[in-house]
Backbone as a chain_set.jsonl record, in Angstrom:
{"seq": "XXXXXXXXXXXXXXXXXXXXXXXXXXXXXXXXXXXXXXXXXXXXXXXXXXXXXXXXXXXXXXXXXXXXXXXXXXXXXXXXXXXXXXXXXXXXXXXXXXXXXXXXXXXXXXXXXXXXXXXXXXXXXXXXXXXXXXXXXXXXXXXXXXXXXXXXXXXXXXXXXXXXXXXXXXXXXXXXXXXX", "coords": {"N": [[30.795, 2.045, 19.646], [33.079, -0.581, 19.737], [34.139, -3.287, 21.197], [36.359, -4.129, 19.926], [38.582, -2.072, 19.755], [39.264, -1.75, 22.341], [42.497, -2.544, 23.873], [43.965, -5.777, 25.541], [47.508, -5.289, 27.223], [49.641, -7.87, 28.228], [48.042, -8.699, 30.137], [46.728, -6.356, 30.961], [43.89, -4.059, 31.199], [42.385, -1.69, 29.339], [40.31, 1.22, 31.712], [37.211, 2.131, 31.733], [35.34, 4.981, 32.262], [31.869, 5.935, 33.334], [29.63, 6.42, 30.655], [31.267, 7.028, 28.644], [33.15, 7.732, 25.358], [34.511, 5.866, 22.894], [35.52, 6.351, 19.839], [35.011, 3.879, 16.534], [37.499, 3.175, 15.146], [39.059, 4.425, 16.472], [42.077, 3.338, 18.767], [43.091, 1.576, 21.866], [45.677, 0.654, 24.387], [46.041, -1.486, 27.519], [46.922, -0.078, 30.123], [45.279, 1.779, 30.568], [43.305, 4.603, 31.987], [40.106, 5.681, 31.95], [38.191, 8.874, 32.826], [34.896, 9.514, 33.779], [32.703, 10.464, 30.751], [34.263, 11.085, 29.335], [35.905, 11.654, 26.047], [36.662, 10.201, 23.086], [38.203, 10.715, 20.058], [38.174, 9.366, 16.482], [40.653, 7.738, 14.919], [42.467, 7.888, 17.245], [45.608, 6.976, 18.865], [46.299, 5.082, 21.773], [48.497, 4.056, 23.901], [49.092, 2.467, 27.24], [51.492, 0.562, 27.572], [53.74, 0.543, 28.516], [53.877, 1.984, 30.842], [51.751, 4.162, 32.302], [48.512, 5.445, 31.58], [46.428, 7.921, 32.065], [43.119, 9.945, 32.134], [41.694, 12.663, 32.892], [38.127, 12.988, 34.209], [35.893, 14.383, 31.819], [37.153, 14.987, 29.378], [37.815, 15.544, 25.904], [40.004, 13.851, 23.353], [40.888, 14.605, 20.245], [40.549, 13.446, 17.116], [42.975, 11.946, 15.815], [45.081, 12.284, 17.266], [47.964, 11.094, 19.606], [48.478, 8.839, 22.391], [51.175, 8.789, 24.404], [53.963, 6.998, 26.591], [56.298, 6.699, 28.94], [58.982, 4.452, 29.379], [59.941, 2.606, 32.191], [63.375, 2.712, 33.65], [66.545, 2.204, 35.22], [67.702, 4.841, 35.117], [65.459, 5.864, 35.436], [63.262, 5.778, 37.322], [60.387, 5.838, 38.004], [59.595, 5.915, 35.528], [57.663, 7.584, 32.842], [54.452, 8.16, 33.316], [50.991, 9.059, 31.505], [49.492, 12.005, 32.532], [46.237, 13.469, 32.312], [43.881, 16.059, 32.711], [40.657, 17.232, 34.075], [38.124, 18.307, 31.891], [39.487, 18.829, 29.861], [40.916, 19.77, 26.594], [42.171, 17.788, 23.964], [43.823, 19.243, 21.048], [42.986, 18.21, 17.42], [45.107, 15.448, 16.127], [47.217, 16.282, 17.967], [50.224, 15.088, 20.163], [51.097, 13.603, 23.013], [52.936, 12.718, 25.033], [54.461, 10.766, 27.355], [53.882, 13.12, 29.773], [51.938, 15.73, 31.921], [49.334, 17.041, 31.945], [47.484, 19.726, 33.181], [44.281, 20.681, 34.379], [41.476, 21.973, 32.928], [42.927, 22.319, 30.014], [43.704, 23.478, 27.203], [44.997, 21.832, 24.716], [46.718, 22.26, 21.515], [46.045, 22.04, 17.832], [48.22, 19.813, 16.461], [50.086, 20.211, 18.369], [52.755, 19.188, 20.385], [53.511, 17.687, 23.748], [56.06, 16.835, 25.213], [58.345, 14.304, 27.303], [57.957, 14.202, 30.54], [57.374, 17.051, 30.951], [55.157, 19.356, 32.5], [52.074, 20.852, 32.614], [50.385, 23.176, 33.76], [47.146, 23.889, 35.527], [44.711, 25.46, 33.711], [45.816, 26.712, 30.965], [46.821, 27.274, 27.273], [47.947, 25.652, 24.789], [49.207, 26.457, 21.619], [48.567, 25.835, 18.734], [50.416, 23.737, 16.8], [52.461, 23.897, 18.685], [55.909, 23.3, 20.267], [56.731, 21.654, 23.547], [59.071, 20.912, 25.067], [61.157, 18.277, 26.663], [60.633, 18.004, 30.436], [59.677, 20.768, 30.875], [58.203, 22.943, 33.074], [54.725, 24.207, 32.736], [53.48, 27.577, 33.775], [50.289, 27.46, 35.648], [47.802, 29.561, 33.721], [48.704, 30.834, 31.364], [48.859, 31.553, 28.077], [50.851, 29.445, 25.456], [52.962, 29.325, 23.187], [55.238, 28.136, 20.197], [57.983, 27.089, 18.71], [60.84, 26.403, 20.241], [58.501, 26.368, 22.651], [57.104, 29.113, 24.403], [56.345, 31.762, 26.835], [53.543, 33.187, 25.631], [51.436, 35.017, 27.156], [49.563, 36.237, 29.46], [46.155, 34.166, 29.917], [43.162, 35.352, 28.714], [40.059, 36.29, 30.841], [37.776, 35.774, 29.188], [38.663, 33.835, 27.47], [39.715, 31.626, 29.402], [37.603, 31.095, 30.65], [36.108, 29.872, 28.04], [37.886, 27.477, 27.759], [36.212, 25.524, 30.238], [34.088, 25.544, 28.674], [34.603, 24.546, 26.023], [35.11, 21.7, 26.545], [32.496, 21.558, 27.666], [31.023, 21.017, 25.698], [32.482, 19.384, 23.81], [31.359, 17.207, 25.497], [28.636, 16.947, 25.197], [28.652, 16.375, 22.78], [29.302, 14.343, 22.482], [27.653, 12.855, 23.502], [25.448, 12.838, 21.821], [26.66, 11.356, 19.866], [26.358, 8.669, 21.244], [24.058, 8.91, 22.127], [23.282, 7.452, 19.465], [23.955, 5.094, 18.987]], "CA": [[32.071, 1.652, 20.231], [33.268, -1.813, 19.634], [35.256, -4.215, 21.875], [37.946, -4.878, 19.041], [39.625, -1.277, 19.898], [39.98, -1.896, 23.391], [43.285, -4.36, 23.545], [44.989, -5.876, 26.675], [48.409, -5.997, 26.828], [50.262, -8.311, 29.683], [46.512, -9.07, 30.867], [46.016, -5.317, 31.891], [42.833, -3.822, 29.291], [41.93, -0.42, 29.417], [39.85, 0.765, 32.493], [36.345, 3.1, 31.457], [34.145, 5.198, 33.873], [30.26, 6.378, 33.194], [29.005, 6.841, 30.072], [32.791, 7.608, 27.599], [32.516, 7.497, 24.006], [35.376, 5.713, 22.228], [35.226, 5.756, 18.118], [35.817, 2.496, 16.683], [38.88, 3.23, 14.389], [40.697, 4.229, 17.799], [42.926, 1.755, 19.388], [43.565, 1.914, 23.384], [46.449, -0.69, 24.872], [47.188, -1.551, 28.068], [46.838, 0.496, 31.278], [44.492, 3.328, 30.547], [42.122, 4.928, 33.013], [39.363, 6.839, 31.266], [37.28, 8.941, 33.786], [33.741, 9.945, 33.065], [31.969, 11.257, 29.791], [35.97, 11.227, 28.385], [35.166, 10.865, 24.25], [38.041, 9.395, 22.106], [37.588, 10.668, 18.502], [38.626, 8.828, 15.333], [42.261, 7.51, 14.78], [43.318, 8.246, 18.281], [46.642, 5.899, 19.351], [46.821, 5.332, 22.685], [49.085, 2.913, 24.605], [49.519, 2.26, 28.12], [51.651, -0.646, 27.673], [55.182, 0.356, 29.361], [53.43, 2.729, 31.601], [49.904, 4.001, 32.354], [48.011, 6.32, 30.971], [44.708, 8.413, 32.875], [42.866, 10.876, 31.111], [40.241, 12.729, 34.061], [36.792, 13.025, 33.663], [35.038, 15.688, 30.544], [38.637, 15.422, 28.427], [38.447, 15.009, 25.125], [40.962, 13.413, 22.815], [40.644, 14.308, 19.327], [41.042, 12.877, 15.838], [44.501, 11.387, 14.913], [45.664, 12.178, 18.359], [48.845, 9.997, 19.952], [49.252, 9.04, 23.607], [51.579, 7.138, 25.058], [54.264, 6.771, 28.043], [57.774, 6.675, 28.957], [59.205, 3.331, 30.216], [60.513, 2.67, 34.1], [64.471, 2.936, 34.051], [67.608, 2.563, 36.021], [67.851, 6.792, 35.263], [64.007, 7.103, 35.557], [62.724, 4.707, 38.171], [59.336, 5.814, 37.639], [59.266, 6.553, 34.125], [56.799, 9.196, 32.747], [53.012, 8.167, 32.639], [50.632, 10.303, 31.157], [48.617, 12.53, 33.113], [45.476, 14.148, 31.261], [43.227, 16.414, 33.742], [39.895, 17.066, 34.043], [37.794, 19.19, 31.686], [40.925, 19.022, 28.896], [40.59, 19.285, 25.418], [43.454, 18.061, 23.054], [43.408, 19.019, 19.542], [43.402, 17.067, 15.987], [46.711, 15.172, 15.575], [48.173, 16.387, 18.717], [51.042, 14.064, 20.603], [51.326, 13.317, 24.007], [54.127, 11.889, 25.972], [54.985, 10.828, 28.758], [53.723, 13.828, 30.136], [51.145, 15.701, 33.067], [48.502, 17.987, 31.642], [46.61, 20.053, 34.229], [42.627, 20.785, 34.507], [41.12, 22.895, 31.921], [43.88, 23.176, 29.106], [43.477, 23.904, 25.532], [46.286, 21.334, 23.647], [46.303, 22.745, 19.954], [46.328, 21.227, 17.37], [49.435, 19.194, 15.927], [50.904, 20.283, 19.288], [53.553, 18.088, 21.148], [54.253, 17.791, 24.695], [56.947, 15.383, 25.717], [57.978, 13.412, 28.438], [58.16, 14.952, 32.273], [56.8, 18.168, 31.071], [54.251, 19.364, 33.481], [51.546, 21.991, 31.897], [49.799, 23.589, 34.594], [45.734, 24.459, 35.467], [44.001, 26.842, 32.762], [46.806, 26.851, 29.981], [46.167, 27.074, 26.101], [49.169, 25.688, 24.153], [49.075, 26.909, 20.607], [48.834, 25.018, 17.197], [51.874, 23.361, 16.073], [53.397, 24.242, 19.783], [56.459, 22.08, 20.894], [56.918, 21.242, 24.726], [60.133, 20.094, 25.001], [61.112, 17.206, 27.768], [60.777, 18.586, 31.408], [59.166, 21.786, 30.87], [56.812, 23.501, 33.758], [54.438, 25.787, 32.332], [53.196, 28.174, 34.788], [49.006, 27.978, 34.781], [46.649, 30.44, 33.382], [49.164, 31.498, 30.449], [48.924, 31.422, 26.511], [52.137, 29.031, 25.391], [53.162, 29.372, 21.81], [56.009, 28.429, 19.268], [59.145, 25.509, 18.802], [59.972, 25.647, 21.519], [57.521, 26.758, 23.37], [57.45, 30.707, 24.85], [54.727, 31.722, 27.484], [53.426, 34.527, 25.702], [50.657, 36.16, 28.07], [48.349, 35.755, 30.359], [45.308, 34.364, 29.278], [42.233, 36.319, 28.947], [39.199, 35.756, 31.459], [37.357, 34.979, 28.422], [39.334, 32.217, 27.054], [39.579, 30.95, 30.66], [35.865, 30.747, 30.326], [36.23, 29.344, 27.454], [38.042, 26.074, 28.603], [35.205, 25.047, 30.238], [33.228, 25.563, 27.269], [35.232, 23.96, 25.323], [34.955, 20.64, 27.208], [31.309, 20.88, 27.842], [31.174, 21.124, 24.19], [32.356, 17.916, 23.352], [30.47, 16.12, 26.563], [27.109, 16.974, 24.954], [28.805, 15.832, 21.061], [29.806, 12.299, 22.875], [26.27, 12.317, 23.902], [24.675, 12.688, 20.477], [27.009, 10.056, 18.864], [26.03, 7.927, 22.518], [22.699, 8.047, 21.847], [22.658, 7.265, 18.025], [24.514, 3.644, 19.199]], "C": [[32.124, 0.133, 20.274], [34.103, -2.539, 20.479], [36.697, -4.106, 21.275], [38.947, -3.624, 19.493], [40.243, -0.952, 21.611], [40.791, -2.949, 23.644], [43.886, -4.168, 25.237], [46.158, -6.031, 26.345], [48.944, -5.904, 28.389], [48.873, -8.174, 30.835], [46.316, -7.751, 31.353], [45.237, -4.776, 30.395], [42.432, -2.662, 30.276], [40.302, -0.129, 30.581], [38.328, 2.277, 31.889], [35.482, 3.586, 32.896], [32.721, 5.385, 32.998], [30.369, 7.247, 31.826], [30.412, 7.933, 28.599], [32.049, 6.513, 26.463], [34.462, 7.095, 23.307], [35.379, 5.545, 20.643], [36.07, 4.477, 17.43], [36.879, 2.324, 15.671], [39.698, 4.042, 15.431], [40.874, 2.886, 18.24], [43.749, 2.015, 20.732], [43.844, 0.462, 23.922], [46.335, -0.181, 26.04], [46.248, -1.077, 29.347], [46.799, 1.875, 31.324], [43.41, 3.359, 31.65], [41.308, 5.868, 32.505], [38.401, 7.523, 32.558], [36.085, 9.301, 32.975], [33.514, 10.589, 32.25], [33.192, 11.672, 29.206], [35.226, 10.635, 26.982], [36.685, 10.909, 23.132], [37.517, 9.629, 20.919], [38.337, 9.736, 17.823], [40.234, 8.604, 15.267], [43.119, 8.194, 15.927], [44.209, 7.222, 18.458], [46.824, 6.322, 20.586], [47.751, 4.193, 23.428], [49.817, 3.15, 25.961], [50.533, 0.874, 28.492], [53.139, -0.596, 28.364], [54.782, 1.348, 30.947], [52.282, 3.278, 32.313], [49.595, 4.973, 32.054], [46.79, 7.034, 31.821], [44.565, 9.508, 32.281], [41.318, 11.245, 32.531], [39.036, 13.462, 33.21], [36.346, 14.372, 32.786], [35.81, 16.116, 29.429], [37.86, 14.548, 27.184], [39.664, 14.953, 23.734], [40.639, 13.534, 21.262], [41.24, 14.1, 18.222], [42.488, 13.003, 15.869], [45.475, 11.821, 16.132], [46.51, 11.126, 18.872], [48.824, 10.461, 21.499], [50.297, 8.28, 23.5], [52.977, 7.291, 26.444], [56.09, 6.523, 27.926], [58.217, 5.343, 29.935], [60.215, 3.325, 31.307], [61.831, 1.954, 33.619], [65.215, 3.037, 34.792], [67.672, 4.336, 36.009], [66.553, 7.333, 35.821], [63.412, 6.156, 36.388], [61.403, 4.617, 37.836], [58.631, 5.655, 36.183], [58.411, 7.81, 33.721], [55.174, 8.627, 32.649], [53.074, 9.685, 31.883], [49.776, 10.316, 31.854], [47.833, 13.538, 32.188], [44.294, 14.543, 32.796], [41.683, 16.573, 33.337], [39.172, 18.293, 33.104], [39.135, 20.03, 30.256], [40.327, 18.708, 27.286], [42.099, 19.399, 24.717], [42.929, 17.942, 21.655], [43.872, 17.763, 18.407], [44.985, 16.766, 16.019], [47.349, 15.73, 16.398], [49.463, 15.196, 19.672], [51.714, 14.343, 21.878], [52.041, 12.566, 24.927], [54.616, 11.857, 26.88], [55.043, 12.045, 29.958], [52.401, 14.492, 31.197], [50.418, 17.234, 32.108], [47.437, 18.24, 33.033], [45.213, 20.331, 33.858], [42.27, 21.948, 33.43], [42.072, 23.721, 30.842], [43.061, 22.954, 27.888], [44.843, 23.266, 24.988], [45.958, 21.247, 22.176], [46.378, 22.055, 18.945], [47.162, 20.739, 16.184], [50.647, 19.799, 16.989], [51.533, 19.051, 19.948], [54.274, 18.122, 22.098], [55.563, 16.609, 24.982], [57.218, 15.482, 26.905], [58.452, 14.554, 29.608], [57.942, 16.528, 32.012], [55.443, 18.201, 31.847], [53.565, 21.201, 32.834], [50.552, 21.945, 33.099], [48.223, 24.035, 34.474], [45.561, 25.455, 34.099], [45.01, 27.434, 31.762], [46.418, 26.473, 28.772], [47.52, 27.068, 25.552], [48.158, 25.88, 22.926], [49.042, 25.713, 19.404], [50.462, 24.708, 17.474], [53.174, 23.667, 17.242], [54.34, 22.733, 20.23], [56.495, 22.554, 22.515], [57.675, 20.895, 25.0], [60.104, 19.363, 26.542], [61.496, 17.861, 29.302], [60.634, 20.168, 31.578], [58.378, 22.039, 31.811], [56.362, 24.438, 33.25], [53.434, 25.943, 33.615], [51.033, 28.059, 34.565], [48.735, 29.11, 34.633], [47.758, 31.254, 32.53], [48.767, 30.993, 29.232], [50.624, 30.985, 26.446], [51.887, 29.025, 23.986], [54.806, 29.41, 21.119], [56.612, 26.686, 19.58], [60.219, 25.97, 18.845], [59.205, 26.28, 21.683], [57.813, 28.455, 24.384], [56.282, 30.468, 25.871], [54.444, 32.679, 26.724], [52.602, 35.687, 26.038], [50.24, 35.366, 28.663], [47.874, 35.137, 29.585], [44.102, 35.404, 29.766], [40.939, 35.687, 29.767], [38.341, 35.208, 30.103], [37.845, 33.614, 27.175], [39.337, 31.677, 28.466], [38.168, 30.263, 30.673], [35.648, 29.81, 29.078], [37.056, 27.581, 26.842], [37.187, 25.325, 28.951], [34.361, 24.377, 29.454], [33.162, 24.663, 26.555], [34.805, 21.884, 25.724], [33.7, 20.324, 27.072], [30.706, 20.825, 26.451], [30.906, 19.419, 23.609], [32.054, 16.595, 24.704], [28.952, 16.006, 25.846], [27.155, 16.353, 23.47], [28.93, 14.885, 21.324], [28.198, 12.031, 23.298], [25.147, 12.046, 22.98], [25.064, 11.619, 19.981], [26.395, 8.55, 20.25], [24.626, 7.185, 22.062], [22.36, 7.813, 20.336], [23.123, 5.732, 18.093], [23.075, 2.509, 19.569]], "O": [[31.2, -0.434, 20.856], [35.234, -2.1, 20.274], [37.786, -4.025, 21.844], [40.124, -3.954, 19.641], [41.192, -0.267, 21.995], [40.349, -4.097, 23.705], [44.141, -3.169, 25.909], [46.379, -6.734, 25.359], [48.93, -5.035, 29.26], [48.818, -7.693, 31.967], [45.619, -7.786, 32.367], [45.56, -4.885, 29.212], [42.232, -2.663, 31.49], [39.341, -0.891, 30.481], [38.78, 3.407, 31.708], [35.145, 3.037, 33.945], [32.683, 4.838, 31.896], [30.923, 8.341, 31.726], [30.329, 9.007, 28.004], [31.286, 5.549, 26.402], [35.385, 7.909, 23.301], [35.203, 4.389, 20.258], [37.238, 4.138, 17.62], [37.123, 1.157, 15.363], [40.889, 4.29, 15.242], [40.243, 1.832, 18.173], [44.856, 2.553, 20.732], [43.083, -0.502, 24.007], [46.405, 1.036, 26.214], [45.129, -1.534, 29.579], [47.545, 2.763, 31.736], [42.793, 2.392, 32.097], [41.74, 7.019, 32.571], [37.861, 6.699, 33.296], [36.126, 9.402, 31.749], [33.966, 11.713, 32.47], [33.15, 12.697, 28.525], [34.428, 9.716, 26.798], [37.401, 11.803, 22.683], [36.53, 9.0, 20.537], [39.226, 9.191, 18.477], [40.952, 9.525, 15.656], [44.14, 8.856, 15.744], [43.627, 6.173, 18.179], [47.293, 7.426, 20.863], [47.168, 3.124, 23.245], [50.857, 3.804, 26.029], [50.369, 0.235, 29.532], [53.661, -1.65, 28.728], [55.47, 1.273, 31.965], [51.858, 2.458, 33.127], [50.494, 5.799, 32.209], [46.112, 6.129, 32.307], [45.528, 10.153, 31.864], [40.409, 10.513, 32.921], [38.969, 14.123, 32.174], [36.574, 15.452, 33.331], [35.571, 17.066, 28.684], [37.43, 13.397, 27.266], [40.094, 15.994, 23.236], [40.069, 12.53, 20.835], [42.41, 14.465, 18.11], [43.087, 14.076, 15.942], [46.682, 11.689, 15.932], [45.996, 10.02, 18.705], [48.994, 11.592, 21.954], [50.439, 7.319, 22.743], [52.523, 7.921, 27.4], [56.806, 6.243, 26.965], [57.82, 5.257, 31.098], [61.232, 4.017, 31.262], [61.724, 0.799, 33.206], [65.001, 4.032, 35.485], [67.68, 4.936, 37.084], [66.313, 8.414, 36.361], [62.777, 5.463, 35.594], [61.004, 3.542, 37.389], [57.475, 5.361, 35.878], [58.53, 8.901, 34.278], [54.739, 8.811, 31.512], [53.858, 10.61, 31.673], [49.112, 9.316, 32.128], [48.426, 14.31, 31.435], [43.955, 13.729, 33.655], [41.375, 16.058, 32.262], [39.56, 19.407, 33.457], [39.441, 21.181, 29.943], [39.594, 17.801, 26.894], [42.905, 20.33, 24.73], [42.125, 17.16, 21.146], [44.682, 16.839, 18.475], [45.883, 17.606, 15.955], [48.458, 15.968, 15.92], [48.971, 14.081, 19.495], [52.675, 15.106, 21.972], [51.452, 11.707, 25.583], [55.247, 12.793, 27.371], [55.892, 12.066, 30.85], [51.606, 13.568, 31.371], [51.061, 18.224, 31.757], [46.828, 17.396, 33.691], [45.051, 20.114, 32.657], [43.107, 22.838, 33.282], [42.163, 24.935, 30.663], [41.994, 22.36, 27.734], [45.788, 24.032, 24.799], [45.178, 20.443, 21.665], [47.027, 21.05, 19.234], [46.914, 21.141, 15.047], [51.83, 19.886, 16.66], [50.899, 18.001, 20.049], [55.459, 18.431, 21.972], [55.42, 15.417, 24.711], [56.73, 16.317, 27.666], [59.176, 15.536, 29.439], [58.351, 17.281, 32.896], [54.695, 17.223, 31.85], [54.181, 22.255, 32.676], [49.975, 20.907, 33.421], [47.908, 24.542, 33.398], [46.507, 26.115, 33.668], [45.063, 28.662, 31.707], [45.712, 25.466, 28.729], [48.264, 28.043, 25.658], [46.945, 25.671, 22.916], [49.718, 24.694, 19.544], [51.337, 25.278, 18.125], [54.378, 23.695, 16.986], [53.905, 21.602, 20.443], [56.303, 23.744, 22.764], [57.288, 19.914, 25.635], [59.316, 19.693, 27.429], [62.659, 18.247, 29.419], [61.389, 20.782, 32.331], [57.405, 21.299, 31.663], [57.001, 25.479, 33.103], [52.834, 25.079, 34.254], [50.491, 28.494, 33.549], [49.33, 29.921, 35.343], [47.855, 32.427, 32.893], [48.267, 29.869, 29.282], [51.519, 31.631, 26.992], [50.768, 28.764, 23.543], [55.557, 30.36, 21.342], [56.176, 25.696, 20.169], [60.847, 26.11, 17.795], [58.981, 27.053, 20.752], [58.884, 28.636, 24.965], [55.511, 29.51, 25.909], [55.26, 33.553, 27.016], [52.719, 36.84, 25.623], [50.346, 34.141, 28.619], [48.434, 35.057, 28.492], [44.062, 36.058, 30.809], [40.67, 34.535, 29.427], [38.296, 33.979, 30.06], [37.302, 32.842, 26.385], [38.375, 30.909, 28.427], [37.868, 29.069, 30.704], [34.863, 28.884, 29.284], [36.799, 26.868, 25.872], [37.047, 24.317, 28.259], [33.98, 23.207, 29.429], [32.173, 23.978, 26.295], [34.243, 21.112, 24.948], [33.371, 19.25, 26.569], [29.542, 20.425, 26.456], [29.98, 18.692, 23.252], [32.465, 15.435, 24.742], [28.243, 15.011, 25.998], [26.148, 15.906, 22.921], [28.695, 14.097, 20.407], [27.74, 10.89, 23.348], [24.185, 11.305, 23.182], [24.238, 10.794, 19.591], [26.069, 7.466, 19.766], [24.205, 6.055, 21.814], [21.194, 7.976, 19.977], [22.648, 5.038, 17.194], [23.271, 1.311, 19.772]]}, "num_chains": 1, "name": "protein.A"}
């Protein structure tokens, strides 16, 4: 992990906790909060630069992945950060906006939430799933299509498999960790 892909912008620079793995063809602006053992694969874009970004601790972000944020408005006072929970894995080339991901999801991959959608605890969006803007999904369902459907429960073993999933790539950020 190199300095050059962490950038400030408007003097605020990306904030890391214990032991995160960023790859050095990502590029993180601005007013990010990484929590612990978070691992940033390859050609991730992230930018906190109209808004802020936090991603909680055991998430990771992979390959060709986009964050980024919705800017503070007369309509939107707040605007939209992004919220990323703990124990989250988003897939390859997924795109994230201005949006609140809850604790142990599954975001698929070339899925796209957008802004002020709110995806709840223990939820597995699908491949190629859209999210459209201000969506709640309910937790502990399977979401799938464009737009987006709930279409079951999930199963205790995919639930279990969340976890998994996560501690997965905590122990793969730890191999590339210690080869630095």
């Amino acid at each position: 992990m190199s300095k050059i892909n962490i950038k400030s912008y408007q003097g605020i620079t990306p904030t890391l906790g214990k032991n995160v793995f960023i790859e050095d063809s990502a590029v993180l602006y601005g007013d990010i909060t990484l929590g612990d053992d978070v691992s940033i694969w390859p050609l991730v874009a992230a930018r906190g630069d109209v808004n802020t970004i936090t991603i909680g601790a055991r998430t990771n972000i992979q390959d060709g992945s986009v964050l980024h944020v919705t800017r503070k408005s007369e309509t939107n006072p707040n605007g939209n950060p992004l919220i990323i929970g703990e124990d989250v894995t988003i897939g390859h080339k997924a795109m994230l906006h201005g949006c609140t991901i809850g604790n142990r999801v599954l975001v698929g991959m070339g899925a796209i939430v957008m802004d002020g959608a709110i995806v709840g605890d223990d939820c597995i969006i699908g491949a190629g799933t859209l999210v459209p803007p201000n969506k709640q999904l309910e937790p502990g369902y399977l979401y799938l299509g464009n737009p987006m459907k709930q279409a079951r429960p999930i199963k205790d073993s995919e639930r279990a498999f969340l976890s998994v999933s996560a501690e997965n790539y905590v122990k793969l950020k730890n191999e590339y960790l210690a080869d630095l």
